[in-house]
C-alpha positions in Angstrom: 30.2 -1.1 24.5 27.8 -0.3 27.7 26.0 -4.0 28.1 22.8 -4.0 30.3 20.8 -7.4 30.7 21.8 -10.2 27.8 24.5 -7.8 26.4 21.9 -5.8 24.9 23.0 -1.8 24.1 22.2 1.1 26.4 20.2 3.7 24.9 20.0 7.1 27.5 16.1 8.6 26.5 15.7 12.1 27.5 12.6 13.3 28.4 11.5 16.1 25.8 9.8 19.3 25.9 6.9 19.0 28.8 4.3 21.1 27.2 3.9 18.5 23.9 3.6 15.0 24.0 7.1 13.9 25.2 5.8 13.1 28.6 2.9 10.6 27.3 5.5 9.3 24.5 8.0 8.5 26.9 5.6 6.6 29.5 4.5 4.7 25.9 8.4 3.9 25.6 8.9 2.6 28.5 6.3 -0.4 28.1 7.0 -1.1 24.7 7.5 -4.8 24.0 9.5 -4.3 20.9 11.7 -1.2 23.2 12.3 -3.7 26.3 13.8 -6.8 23.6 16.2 -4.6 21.9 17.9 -2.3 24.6 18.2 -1.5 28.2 16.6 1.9 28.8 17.9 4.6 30.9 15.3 7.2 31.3 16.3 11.0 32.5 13.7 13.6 33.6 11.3 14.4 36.2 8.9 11.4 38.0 6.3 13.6 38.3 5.9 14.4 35.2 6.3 11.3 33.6 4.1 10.0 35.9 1.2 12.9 34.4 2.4 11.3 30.9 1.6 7.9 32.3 -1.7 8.5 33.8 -3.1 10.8 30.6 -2.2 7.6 28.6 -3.6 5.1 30.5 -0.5 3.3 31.3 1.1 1.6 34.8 5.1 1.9 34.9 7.0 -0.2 36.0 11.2 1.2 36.7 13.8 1.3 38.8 14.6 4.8 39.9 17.9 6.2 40.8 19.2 9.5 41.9 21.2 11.5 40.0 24.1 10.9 41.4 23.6 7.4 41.6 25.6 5.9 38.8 22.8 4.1 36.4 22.9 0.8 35.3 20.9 -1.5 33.4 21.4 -5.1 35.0 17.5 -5.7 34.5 14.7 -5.5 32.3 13.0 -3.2 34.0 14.0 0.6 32.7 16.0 2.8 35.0 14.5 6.2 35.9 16.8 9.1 36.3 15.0 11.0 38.5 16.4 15.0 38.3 13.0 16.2 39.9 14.0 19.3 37.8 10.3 20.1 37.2 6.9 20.7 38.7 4.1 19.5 36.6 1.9 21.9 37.6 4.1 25.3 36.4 4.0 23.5 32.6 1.7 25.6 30.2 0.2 23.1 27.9 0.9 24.0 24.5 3.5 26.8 24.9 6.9 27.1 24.4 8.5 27.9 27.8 11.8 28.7 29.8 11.1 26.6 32.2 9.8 23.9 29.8 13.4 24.3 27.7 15.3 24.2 30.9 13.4 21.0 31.7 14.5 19.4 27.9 18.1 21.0 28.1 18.9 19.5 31.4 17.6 15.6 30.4 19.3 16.0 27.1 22.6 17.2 28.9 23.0 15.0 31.4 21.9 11.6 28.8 24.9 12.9 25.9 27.2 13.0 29.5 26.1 9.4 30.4 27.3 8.4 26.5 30.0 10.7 26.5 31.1 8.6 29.7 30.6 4.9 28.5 27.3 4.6 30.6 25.2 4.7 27.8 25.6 3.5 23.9 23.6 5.8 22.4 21.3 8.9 23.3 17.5 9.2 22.5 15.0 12.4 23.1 11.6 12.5 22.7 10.6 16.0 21.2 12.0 19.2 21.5 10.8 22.7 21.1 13.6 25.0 19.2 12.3 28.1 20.8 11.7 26.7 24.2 15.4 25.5 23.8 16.2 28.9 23.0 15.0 30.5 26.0 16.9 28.1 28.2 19.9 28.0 26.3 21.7 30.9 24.7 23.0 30.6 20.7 20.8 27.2 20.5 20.9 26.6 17.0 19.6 22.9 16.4 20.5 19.7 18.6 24.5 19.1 16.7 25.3 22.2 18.2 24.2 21.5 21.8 25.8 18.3 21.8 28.8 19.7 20.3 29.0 21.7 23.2 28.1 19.4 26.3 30.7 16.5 24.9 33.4 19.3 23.6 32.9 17.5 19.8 35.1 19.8 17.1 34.3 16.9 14.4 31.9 17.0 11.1 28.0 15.6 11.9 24.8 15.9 10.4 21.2 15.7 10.7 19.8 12.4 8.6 15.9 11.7 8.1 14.7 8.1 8.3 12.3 5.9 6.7 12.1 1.8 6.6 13.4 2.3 2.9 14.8 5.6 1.7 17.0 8.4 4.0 17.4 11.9 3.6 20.9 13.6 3.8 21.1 17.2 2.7 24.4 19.4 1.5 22.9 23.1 3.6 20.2 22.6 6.5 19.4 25.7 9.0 20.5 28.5 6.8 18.5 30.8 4.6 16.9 29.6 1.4 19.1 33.3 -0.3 22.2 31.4 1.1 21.9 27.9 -0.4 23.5 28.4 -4.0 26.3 30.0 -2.6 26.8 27.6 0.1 27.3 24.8 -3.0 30.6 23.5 -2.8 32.0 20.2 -4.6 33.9 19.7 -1.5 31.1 20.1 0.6 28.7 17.6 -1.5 31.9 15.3 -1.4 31.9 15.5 2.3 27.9 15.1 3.0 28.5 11.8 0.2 31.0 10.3 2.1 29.4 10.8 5.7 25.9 9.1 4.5 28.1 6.4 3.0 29.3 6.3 6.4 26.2 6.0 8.5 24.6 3.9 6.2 27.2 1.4 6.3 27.2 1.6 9.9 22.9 0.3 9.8 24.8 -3.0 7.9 24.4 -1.6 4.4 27.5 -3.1 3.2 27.0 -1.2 0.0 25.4 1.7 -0.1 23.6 3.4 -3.2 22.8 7.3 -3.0 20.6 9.6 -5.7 22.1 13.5 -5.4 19.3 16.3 -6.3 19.7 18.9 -8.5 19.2 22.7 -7.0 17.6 23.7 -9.9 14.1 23.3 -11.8 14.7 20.1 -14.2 17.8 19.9 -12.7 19.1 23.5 -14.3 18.1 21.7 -17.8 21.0 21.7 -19.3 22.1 25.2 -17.6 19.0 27.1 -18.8 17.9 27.1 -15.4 21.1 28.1 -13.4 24.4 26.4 -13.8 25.2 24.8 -10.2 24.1 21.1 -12.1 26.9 21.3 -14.4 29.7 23.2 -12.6 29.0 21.6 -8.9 27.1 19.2 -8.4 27.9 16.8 -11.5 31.7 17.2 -10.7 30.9 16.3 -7.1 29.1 13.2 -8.1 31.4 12.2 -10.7 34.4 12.5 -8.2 32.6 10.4 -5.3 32.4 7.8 -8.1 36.3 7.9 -8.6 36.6 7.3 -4.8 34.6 4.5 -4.9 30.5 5.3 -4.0 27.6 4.4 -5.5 26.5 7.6 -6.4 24.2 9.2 -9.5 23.0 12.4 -10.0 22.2 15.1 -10.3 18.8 14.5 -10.7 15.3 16.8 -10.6 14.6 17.2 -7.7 10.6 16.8 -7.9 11.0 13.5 -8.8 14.7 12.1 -7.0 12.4 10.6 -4.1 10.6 8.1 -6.9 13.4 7.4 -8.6 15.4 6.6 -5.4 12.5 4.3 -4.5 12.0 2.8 -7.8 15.8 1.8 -8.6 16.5 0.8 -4.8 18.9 3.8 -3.7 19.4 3.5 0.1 19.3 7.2 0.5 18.8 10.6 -1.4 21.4 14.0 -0.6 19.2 16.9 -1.1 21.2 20.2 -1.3 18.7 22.1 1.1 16.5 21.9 4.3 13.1 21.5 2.8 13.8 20.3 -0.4 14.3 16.7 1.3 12.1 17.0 4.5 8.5 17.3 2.3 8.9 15.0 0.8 9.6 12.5 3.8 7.2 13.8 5.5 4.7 13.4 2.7 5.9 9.7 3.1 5.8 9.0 6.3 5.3 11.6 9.1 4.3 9.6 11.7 7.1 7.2 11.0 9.8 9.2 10.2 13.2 9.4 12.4 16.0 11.7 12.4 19.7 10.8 13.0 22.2 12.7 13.8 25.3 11.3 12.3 29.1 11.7 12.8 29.3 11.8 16.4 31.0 9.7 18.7 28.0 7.7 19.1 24.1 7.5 17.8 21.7 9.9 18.6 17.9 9.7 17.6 14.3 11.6 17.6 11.1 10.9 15.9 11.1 13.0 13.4 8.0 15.0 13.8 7.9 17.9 16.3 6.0 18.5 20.2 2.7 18.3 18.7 1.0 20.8 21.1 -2.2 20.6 19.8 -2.4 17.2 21.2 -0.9 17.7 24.1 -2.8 15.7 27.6 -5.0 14.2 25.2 -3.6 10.6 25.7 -3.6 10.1 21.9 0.0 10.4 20.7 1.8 7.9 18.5 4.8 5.9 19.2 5.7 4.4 15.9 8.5 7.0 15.0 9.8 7.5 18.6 9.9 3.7 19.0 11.8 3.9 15.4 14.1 5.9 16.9 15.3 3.8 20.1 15.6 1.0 17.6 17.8 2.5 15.2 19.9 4.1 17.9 19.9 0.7 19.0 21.2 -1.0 16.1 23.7 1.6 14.9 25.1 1.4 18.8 25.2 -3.1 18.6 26.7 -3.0 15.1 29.7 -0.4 16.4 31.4 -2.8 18.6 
């Protein structure tokens, strides 16, 4: 493992999309008390506009800045400022989704996953991104597992988790169209989302794990009269993760899995699509929720809500999740060495 001051981890936080609230969260980062105990910070955008983010929030930085081809360390408490000066503040549209703004996001995000890729860094943090500002800048973008899949050259298996202090969210489809779900139902592929959450969550310090599966189906399918993928996938699926040795139970409705799962302690819930899991986290806890992208060679985390453009300059934007993310990221990256 990367050790800055104390032998704490090094977390790489790339600066998000310009036109939302990444600049402002990421000046909020950099101060944070709780942020500076847990991790070195190595910081990757553009001064200037960090410095807008500062100054809209009412903050002073304090950071050592490097070039980019300056290899970055973190031998102090102080962050470290990767200065790519890769964007003028005054060609960002507030509130719009840009090329220039994606370029800006895809280039910080880039070069932090290359800093992890190389050892430099223990995990990789982003403040938030804008999919079709992405898109503009970067051809096929998908969602973030494929970028990073391509910048690091990663063939292997990840997912996208969702975070909250006592319940996670792992799901069997994710991007895909709703018409595509059912037939995208696999036992193997609910055996191989079970065993990566198992995975992850053991990798927090969960030694052992407990994990509620949804049903696809109203009531579950009741008893088939409502479809059949209850009793033909997802039972089998659940029944053969037990065989192998995982806390597992299911299927269950999937209107009511989240207050079961918090009611009988389960450490996470595998929803089998995107949106069947993310409302009701959200419901929960938006401003506190994190995603986790799991299965790659190291952590990678983002608050889980989106740019917030409506807020944008306002000097208003909330930490808590983004500050969530550094400290998971954090954890996962101390507790894999």
């Amino acid at each position: 493992m990367s050790s800055g001051m104390n032998g704490s981890p090094i977390i790489a936080l790339a600066m998000g999309d310009p036109a939302g609230i990444s600049p402002e969260l990421t000046a909020r980062l950099m101060i944070s008390e709780p942020v500076k105990a847990a991790m070195r910070l190595i910081v990757i955008g553009d001064r200037r506009v960090l410095e807008r983010g500062a100054d809209e929030a009412g903050l002073a930085l304090d950071f050592e800045e490097v070039a980019p081809d300056a290899l970055p360390g973190a031998s102090s408490a102080r962050p470290v400022f990767v200065n790519l000066a890769n964007l003028d503040p005054d060609t960002i549209v507030r509130g719009e989704a840009t090329p220039v703004g994606g370029r800006f996001a895809t280039e910080n995000f880039a070069f932090a996953l290359t800093l992890a890729k190389n050892g430099v860094a223990d995990a990789v943090c982003f403040t938030p991104f804008n999919k079709k500002a992405m898109r503009y800048a970067y051809d096929g973008y998908d969602d973030e597992i494929r970028f990073i899949s391509d910048v690091i050259g990663f063939s292997g298996k990840a997912r996208e988790f969702n975070v909250l202090e006592n319940v996670w969210n792992a799901r069997v489809t994710s991007h895909i169209p709703l018409a595509q779900v059912a037939p995208s139902l696999s036992v193997d592929a609910i055996l191989a989302e079970l065993a990566l959450t198992f995975d992850c969550l053991r990798k927090t310090g969960i030694e052992s794990p407990k994990i509620a599966v949804a049903g696809l189906n109203p009531h579950a399918g009741d008893g088939g009269s409502f479809g059949r993928e209850e009793i033909d996938i997802i039972a089998p699926a659940v029944e053969e993760a037990v065989r192998r040795g995982m806390s597992v139970k299911g299927p269950y409705p999937a209107d009511t899995v989240f207050l079961t799962a918090l009611k009988e302690g389960f450490n996470a819930v595998l929803t089998m699509y995107h949106d069947q899991g993310q409302i009701a986290m959200k419901m929960m806890g938006f401003d506190r929720g994190v995603t986790m992208l799991g299965g790659l060679p190291f952590p990678v985390c983002t608050p889980a809500h989106g740019t917030a453009y409506d807020i944008a300059g306002k000097g208003i934007a909330n930490p808590n999740a983004s500050e969530r993310a550094l400290l998971l990221a954090a954890s996962m990256a101390s507790r894999a060495h």
